[in-house]
C-alpha positions in Angstrom: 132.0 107.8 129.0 134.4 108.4 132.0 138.1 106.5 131.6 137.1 105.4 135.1 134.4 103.1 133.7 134.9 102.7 130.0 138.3 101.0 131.1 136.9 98.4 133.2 133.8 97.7 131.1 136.6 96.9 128.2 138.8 94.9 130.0 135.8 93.0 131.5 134.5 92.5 127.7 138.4 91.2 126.6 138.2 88.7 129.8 134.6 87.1 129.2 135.8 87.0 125.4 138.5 85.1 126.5 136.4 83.1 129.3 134.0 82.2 126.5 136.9 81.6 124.2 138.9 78.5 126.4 135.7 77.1 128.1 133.9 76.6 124.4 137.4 74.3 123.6 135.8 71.5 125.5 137.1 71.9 129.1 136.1 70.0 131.5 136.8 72.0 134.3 136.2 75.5 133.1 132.4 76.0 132.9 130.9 78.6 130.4 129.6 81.8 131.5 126.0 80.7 130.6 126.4 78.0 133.1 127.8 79.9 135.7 125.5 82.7 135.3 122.5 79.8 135.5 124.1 78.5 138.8 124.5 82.3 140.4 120.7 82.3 139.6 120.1 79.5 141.1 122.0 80.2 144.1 120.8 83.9 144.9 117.4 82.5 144.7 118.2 80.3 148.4 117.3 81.9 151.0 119.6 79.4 152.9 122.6 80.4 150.8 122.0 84.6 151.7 122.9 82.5 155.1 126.1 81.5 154.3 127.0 84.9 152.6 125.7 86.9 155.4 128.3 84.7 157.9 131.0 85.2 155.8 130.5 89.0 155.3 129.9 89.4 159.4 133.2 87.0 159.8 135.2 89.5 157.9 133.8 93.1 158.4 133.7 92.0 162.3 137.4 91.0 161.6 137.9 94.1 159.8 136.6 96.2 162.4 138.2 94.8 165.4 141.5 95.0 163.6 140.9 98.7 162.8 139.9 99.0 166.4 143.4 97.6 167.7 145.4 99.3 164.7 144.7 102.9 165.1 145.4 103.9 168.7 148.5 101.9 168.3 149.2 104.1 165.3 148.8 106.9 167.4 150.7 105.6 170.2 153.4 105.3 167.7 153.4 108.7 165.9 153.1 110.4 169.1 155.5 108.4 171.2 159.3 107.7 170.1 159.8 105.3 173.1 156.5 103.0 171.5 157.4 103.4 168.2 161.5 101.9 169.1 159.7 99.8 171.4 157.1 98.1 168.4 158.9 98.1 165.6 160.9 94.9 166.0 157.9 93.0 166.8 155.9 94.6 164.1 158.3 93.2 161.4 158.9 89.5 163.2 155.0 89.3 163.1 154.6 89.5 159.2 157.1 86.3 159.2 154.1 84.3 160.4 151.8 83.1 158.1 148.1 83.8 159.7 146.9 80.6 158.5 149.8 78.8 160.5 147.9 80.6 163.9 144.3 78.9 162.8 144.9 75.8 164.7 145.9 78.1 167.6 142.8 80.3 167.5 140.7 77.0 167.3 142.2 75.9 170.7 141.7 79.1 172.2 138.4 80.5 170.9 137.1 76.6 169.3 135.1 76.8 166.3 132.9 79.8 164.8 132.3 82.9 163.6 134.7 84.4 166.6 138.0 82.6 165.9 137.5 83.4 161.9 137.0 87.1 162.4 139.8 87.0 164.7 142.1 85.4 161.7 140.5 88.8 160.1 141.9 90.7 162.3 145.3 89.7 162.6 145.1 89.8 158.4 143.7 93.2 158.4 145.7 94.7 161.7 149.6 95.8 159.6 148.5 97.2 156.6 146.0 99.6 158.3 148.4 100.2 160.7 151.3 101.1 158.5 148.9 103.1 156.4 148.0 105.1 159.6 151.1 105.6 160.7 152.6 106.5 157.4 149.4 109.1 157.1 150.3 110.6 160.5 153.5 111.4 159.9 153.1 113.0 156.9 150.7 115.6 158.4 151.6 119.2 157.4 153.8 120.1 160.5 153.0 123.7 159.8 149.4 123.5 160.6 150.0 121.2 163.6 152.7 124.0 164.7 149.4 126.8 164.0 147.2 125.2 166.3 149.7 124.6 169.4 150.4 128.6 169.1 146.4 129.1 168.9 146.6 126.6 172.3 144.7 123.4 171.1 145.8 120.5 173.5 147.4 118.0 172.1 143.6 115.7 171.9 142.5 118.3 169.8 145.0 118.6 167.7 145.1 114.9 166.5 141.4 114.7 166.6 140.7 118.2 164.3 143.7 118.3 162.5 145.9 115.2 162.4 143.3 112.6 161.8 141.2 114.4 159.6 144.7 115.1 157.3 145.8 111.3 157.7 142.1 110.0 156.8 143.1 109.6 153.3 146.2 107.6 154.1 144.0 105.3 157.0 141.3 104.6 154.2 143.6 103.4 151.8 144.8 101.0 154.4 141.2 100.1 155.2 140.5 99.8 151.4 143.2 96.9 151.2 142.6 95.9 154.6 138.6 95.2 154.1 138.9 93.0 150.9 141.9 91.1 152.4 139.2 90.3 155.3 137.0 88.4 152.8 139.8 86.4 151.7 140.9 85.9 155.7 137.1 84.5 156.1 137.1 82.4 153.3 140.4 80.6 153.8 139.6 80.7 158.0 136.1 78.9 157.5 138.3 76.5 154.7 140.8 75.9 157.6 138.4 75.9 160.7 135.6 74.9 159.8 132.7 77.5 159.9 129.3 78.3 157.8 129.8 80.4 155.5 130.8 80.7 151.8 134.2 79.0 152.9 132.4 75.9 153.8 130.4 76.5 150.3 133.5 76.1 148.3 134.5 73.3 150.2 131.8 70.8 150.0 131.9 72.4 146.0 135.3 71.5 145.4 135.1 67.7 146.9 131.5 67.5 144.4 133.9 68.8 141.9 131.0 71.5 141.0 133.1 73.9 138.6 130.2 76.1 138.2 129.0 76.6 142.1 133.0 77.2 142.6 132.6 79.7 139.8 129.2 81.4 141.0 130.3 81.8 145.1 133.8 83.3 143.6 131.6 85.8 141.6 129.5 86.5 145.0 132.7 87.0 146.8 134.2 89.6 144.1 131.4 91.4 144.2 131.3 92.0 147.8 134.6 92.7 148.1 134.5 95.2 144.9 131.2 96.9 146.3 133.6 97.2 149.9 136.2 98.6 148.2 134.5 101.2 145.9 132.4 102.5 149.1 135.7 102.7 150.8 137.5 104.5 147.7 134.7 107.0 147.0 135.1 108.1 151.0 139.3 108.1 150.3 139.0 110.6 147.6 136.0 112.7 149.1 138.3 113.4 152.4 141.7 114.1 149.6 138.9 117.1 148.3 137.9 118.3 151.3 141.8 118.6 152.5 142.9 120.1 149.6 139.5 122.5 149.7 141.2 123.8 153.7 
């Protein structure tokens, strides 16, 4: 077996052992596996809770999308322009001094409740670290083979879209990797904020029923998503490292 999966499947094995090892000392609050496992079951089995999951998931890939949407031509705009990249750079760093949760009540006002004002939360979660990735990735571009395909004449649209991009793709979906699983956690924490329904609203009405084991089960459906997001994500990253190392 690979180290890529035996490595997980053993740490996996040392947590439930250690799961089943504090929950069987009479917690209260800690469920057992059995019980969360019963209550996934349970769950995955509503056809009204595949409604909540499917909100959240469209909250924070919409999020994700309009935030890669708004990050990459500024990426560009930066690599390629000296005068933008002066011009952003202060603001860029003043922005990460806000905490995105302390612009929910501002997106409410502006957007009220929803689906729209969480993915936008998304968004502005999602929008610097796929834009520092893409910038980062641009710039480190082989400036040989950018410097080949002016003297073969490729305008400069050409050259980012046939050479740059494709070289900084690996860089971008690392950023997108990060960027997509911190959109799940943007949803959640948006809809717990906001309002919403979704799995945010789940945990919320579980956490006031004190309902350990629903807590537990929605967390698993959120890791899940979030892991399946970012393997997808990963397996694209190092398909596009192979085929750049392969030209």
């Amino acid at each position: 077996m690979k180290r890529e999966v035996l490595a997980p499947v053993l740490l996996g094995v040392l947590l439930l052992f250690g799961w089943l090892l504090t929950a069987g000392q009479g917690s209260v609050l800690l469920p057992t596996p059995m019980a969360v496992a019963t209550r996934l079951v349970t769950d995955l089995a509503d056809p009204t809770y595949w409604g909540y999951v499917a909100v959240t998931l469209a909250e924070a890939f919409g999020g994700a999308l309009l935030g890669i949407g708004v990050a990459l031509p500024l990426a560009v705009l930066i690599h390629r322009s000296r005068w933008a990249a002066a011009a952003v750079h202060p603001f860029l760093g003043a922005t990460q001094a806000i905490p995105a949760i302390a612009l929910a009540p501002l997106l409410v006002l502006w957007l009220d409740y929803g689906l729209v004002s969480v993915a936008v939360l998304c968004a502005l979660i999602v929008f610097f670290p796929i834009l520092i990735s893409a910038v980062v990735g641009l710039r480190h571009v082989d400036k040989d083979v950018v410097d080949a395909g002016r003297i073969d004449g490729a305008s400069s649209w050409g050259l980012l879209i046939h050479v740059e991009l494709p070289m900084a793709l690996p860089s971008v979906l690392g950023g997108v990797r990060n960027g997509v699983a911190l959109a799940i956690t943007g949803a959640i924490v948006g809809e717990m904020v906001m309002g919403g329904s979704g799995l945010g609203t789940v945990l919320t009405i579980q956490r006031s029923a004190v309902d350990t084991a629903g807590m537990f089960a929605t967390i698993v459906v959120l890791c899940v998503g979030a892991s399946a997001a970012y393997a997808a994500i990963h397996l694209w990253e190092r398909r596009s490292r192979i085929i750049n190392s392969l030209n």
